[in-house]
C-alpha positions, 0 to 999 in steps of 0.5 A: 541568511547562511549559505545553504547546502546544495542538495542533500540525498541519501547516495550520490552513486545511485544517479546513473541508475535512476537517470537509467529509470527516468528515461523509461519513465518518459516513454509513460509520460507523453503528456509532458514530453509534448509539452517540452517539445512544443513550449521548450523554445519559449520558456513560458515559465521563466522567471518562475521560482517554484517550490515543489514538495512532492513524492520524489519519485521517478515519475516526480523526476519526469515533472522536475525537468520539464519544469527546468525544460520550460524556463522555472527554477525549481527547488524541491522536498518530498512530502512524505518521509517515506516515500522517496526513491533514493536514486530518483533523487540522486539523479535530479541532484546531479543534473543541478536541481536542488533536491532535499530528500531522502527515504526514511527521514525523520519528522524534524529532518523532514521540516529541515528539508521542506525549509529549505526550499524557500529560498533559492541561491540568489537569496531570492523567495519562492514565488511559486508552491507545488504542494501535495498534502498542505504542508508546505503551504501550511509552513509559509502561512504559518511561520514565514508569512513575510513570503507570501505577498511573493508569491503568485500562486500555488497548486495542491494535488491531493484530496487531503491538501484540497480540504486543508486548503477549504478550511483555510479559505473559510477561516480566511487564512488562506492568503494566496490564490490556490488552484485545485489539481486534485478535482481536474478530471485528468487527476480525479479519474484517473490518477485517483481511480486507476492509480489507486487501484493498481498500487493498493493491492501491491503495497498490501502484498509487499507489506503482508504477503498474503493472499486477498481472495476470499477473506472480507475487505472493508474500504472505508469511502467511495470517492474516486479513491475508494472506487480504484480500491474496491475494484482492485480488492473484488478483482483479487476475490475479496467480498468488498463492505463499504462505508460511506457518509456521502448518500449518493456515494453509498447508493454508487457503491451499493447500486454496484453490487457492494454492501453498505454499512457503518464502520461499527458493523463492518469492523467486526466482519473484515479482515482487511480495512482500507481507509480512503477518505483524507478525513480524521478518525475513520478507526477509531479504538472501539473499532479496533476491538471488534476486529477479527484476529490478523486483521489488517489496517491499511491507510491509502489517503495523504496521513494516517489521521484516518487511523487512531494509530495513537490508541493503537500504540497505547493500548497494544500489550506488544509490537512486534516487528515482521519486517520494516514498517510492517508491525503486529500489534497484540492485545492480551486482554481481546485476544487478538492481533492486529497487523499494521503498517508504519508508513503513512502510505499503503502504495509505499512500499511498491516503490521502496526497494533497492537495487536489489529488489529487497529493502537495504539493512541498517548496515547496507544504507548508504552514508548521506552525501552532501557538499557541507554540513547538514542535521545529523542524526540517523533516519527515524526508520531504517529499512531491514532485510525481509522477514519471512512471514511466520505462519504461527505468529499471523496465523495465531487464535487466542492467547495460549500455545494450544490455540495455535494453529500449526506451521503448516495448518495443521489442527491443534494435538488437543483438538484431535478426535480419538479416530484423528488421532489414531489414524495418525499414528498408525499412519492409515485408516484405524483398524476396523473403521469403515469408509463412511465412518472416516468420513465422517471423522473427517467431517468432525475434523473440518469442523474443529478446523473451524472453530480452532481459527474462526472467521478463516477458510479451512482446507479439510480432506477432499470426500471423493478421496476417500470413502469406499474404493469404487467411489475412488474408482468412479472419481477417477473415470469421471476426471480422466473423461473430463481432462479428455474432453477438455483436451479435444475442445481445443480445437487445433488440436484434432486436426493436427492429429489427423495430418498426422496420423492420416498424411494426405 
């Protein structure tokens, strides 16, 4: 076997700000710290050559080393092309593990580097699989088979890997023992439950940046996962729908406050769908033909299976892209949008910034550092400067520039009543009209607000505001005592106004 590259990561300069990380990120890990403080005398995992294909993340730092710590050589991919830290990476590199990762990888750069973690610098095979997702068990059963009588044993974290791993034991391909890491209460409860619930709602602000409350959000499985999901979605405002096959999963959801239905009847009402499940064809096409328009698609399980991305492709007229990996896909003929976004993974984009706080352009990514020779080729996806979201772009309602509503959500010209019109040209009230017939102008008003954007909540003018001026007047007695009491129930407050007006 040709010798091998060392490690290969995006930028080596980025180690003493991601050693800077991981140091923060223990003090969230006492778990693991304990455990290099109470076995890191014996070495029980000497003699340990594990292969890890994991998310390379701070935290996946965190692991890293204390498997060093305890005695394991370890040798290390990431399992997802996008989901690396750059400078997580880097530091790992530097302390001497071999780390073969970078953001943004392409699908045969991403095999290269699972490959290269089978054997390890004395030409000695892996003995050991960390595995999240399958792909790497996948790889050694299925082109490196010589490996696996070495092989004492691996762990699989995620739900989809899980299932990967029955439907090779009931074929009885699975060859080596295996031990479930995602069913451990202390990954089902709470990475799973908790975790999923704070990093969805990020990624869909950092990917969209649009508000959650009010709009119908669908989620699609109510596992462990799911639950994290709905949680998070109703804390923000949205009216959660839920799917789910499992019977006593569904009467959970629904005993919760949730509606339950199929996905055929939700995809018509939501406005955000959120796939939870690691099964295959959750949306499927004709799903996606009954979607509201911006509707948006996001995947929080292992692979994008669940979404039919396939027919997505195929069949959008258009894709435009906001900003990188977040996509609009039109469809002309349905006369509508859908908003997608590339990585496989909503949480993503919580951990891909830079330095800066934004994604690096193509022209600011970092050349790759390696001692020797590695592929070549630039990354499948590089990451740009943010785009600002257009608002007549995700705001769009049909499939002509008269069914668009206004930068600033202003009615469509055409769509104005005579009265609206007048009103804004002379800048007021049209000549002769009454307070009750402005209000009911703006009624009319609010209504082809409504039909101009269906299925969005639409601001109209506020009807105490307007109307006959002693209506104005009362309103504003009635909001000047309201403020009054509610400054007087601050309780402190009367007292520290009587020591000041009456000193004792």
């Amino acid at each position: 076997m040709s010798e091998k590259l060392a490690y290969k990561v995006a930028d080596m300069s980025l180690a003493e700000w991601g050693r800077k990380a991981i140091d923060i990120a223990e003090n969230e890990m006492p778990g693991l710290m304990k455990m290099r403080e109470m076995y890191g005398q014996s070495k029980p995992l000497k003699g340990a050559r594990i292969a890890g294909c994991l998310h390379m993340t701070l935290q996946t730092a965190v692991l890293i080393e204390t498997l060093t710590t305890l005695g394991a050589e370890v040798q290390w991919s990431s399992c997802n092309i996008f989901s690396t830290q750059d400078h997580a990476a880097a530091a790992i590199a530097k302390s001497g593990v071999p780390v073969y990762a970078w953001k943004g990888m392409t699908d045969e750069e991403y095999v290269w580097c699972i490959e290269q973690t089978l054997h390890f610098k004395d030409g000695q095979a892996l003995n050991m699989i960390l595995d999240d997702g399958g792909d790497l068990t996948n790889m050694v059963h299925q082109k490196y088979p010589k490996l696996l009588a070495g092989i004492r044993g691996l762990s699989e974290e995620t739900t989809t890997g899980v299932h990967n791993l029955y439907k090779m034991l009931k074929k009885g391909d699975l060859k080596v023992p295996a031990i479930n890491v995602n069913d451990s209460v202390t990954k089902s409860k709470f990475d799973n439950l908790y975790g999923c619930r704070e990093s969805l709602i990020d990624g869909i602000k950092r990917a969209t940046d649009v508000m959650i409350a009010g709009k119908v959000a669908v989620v699609a499985g109510y596992g462990d996962v799911g639950k994290g999901c709905v949680q998070a979605l109703r804390g923000f405002g949205a009216r959660v729908i839920v799917t789910e096959i499992d019977p006593i999963n569904a009467l959970q959801a629904a005993m919760e406050g949730y509606e339950v239905t199929t996905m055929d009847e939700a995809s018509k009402e939501g406005n955000i769908f959120v796939t939870t499940t690691g099964c295959e064809d959750i949306i499927l096409g004709h799903h996606f033909e009954n979607m509201k328009d911006d509707a948006i698609v996001c995947n929080i399980g292992h692979f994008d299976c669940e979404i039919d991305m396939g027919w997505l492709t195929k069949n959008a007229a258009e894709k435009i892209n906001i900003k990188p990996q977040v996509c609009v896909e039109r469809f002309p003929l349905l006369t509508c949008s859908r908003l997608s976004a590339e990585p496989p993974l909503i949480w993503i984009p919580s951990s891909s910034s830079s330095s800066s706080g934004r994604p690096l352009s193509h022209e600011e990514r970092p050349s790759y550092h390696h001692p020797g020779r590695g592929p070549t080729g630039e990354p499948g996806l590089c990451h740009g400067t943010p785009v600002l979201r257009h608002e007549q772009l995700l705001h769009q309602s049909g499939s002509g520039s008269d069914r668009v509503v206004g930068e600033h959500g202003q009615v469509p010209r055409r769509s104005l009543l005579p009265a609206q019109e007048a009103g804004r040209a002379g800048g007021g009230r049209p000549s002769g009209q009454t307070g009750g017939e402005a209000d009911q102008a703006d009624r009319q008003a609010g209504q082809v607000l409504g039909s101009a954007h269906p299925g969005a909540l639409q601001a109209g003018p506020l009807p105490l505001l307007s109307g006959p001026r002693w209506r104005r007047l009362v309103c504003g007695a009635l909001w000047t005592l309201g403020y009054a009491e509610g400054l007087f129930r601050l309780g402190f407050l009367l007292p520290l106004f009587l020591l000041l007006k009456w000193p004792f």
